[in-house]
N, C-alpha and C positions, 0 to 999 in steps of 0.2 A: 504494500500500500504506500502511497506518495504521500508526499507532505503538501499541505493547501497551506498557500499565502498569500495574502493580500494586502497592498500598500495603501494606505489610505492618505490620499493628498492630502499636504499642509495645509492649505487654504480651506479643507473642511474641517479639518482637527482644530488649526489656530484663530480663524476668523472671528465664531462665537466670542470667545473670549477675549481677544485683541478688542473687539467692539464693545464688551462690557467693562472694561479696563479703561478705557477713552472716554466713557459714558460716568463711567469713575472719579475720572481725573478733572471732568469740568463741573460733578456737579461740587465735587471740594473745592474748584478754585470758585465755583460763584459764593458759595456757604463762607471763603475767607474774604473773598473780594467785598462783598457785602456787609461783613463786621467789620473788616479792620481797612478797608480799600485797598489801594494797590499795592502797599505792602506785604499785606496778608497775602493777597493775589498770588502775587510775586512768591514771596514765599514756599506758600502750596509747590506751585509747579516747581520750584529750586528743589523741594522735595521730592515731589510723587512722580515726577517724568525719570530720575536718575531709579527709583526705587522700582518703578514698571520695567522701564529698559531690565536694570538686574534679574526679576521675576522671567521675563521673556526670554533672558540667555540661559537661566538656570533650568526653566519647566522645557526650553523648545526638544527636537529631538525629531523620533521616527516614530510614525503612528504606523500600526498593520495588525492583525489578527494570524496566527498561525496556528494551524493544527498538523500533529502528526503522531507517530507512534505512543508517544509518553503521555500526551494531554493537549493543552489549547490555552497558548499564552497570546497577549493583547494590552495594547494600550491605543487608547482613541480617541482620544482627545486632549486637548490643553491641559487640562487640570486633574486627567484621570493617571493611576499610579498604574508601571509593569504589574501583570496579575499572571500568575501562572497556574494552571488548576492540571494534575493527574487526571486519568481518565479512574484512574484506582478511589479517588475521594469523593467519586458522584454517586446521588442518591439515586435522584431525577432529576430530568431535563423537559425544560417544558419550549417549546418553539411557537412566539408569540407570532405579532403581524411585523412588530418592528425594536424586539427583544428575543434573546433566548436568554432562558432563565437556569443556572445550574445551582442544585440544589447541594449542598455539603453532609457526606454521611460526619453521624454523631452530633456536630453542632447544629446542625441544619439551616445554617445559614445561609441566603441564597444571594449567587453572584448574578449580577446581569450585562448581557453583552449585547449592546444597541448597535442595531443591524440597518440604520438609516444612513450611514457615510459609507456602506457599500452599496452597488448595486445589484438588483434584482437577480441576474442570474450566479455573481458571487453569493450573494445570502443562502441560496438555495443550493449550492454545490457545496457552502459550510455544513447546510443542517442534515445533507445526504452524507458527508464523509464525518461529522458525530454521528450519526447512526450506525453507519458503516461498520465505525471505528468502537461504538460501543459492544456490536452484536459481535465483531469479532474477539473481541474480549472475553464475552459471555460465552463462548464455546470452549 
């Protein structure tokens, strides 16, 4: 059995978040601008622009989902952590419209992998090779 990978462009992974960051940064410079005037203003951005930059060099990176023999590691977005799951630690798996949900034996905690920054017939070559990959497990 092959390994499935998919790269998930930057511009879907960083965009959300690049845009609430922005949307961040002016509603603090107006909240200083407006107490303290152009001081504060000033300020704000002496701060928050050097403070976002560092966030953006630190979080950016490679977004993709991968599955293969061991289990199904992923990160997809800006702000989401590397997640690596075993195929050995799954309960259930539940396959939404635009999530697959993996459930954790013992803790049962469930992880979920938003399946809307890939498209249609990657989503579906993912949920056929978890299947796959589970059933040949179970033999």
């Amino acid at each position: 059995m092959s390994n499935f990978y998919v790269e998930i462009p930057k511009q879907k992974a960083e965009l959300p978040a690049l845009i609430v960051l922005g949307v961040a940064c002016f509603v603090g410079w107006a909240f200083h601008f407006g107490i303290w005037g152009m001081t504060g203003g000033l300020l704000w951005l002496a701060v928050s622009i050097p403070l976002v930059y560092w966030l953006y060099k630190k979080r950016t990176g490679t977004y993709f989902i991968q599955a293969d023999e061991v289990g199904i590691s992923f990160r997809i977005h800006f702000f989401s952590q590397y997640k690596s799951i075993p195929w050995k630690y799954l309960q259930r798996i539940d396959y939404l419209l635009y999530e697959i949900n993996f459930m954790l034996k013992e803790t049962a905690q469930v992880v979920s992998l938003a399946t809307s920054s890939m498209n249609d017939e990657d989503t579906e070559a993912l949920k056929q090779y978890i299947s796959d990959a589970i059933a040949k497990r179970g033999e």
